[in-house]
C-alpha positions as CSV (number, residue, x, y, z in Angstrom):
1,X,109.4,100.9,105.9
2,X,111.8,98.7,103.8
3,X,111.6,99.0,99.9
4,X,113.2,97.9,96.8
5,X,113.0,101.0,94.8
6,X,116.8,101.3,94.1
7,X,116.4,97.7,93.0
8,X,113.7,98.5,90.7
9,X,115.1,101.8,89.3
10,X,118.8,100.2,88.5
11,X,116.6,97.4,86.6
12,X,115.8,99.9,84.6
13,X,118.6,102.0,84.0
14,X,117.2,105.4,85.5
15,X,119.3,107.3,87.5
16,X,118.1,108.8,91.0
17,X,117.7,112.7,89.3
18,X,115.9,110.5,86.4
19,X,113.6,109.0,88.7
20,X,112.8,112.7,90.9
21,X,112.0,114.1,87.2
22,X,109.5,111.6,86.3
23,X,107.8,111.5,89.9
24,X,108.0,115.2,90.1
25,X,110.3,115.4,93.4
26,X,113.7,116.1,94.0
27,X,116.5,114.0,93.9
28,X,117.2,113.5,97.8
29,X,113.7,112.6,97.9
30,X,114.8,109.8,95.9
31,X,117.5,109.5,98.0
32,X,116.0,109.4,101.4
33,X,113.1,107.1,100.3
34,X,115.6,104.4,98.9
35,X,117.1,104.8,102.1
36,X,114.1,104.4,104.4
37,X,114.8,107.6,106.1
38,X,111.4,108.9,104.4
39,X,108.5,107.5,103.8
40,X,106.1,108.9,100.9
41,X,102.9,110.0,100.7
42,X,100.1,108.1,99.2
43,X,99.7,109.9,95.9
44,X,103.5,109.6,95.8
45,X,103.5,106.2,96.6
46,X,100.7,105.3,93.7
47,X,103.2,107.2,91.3
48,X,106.2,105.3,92.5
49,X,103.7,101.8,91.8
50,X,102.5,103.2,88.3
51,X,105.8,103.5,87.1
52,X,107.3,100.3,88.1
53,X,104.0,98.6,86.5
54,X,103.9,97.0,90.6
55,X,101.1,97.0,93.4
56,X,102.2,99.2,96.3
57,X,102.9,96.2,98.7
58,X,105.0,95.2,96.0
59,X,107.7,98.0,96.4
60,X,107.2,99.0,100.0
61,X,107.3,96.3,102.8
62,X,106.5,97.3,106.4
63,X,109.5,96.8,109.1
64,X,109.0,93.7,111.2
């Protein structure tokens, strides 16, 4: 699943340990998401969408 959600966290000037605090996960499940090596659960994903003020589809774009 591609995403943009080091896009969106560099837009707003939050590091990748910044981001983990605020969703409650570590930081190389930042890592691995931004990478696509991980994809994350629903409830994480609705966090993730909450704090970038963006619909899920928004952030996370299935592979074609």
């Amino acid at each position: 699943m591609d995403n943009d959600i080091a896009v969106r966290r560099a837009e707003r000037g939050l590091s990748q340990a910044q981001l983990a605090e605020a969703l409650g996960v570590s930081r190389q499940t930042v890592i691995s998401i931004e990478k696509g090596r991980f994809d994350p659960s629903l409830p994480l994903a609705f966090r993730l969408a909450a704090l970038f003020g963006a619909p899920i589809e928004d952030i996370f774009r299935p592979d074609v």
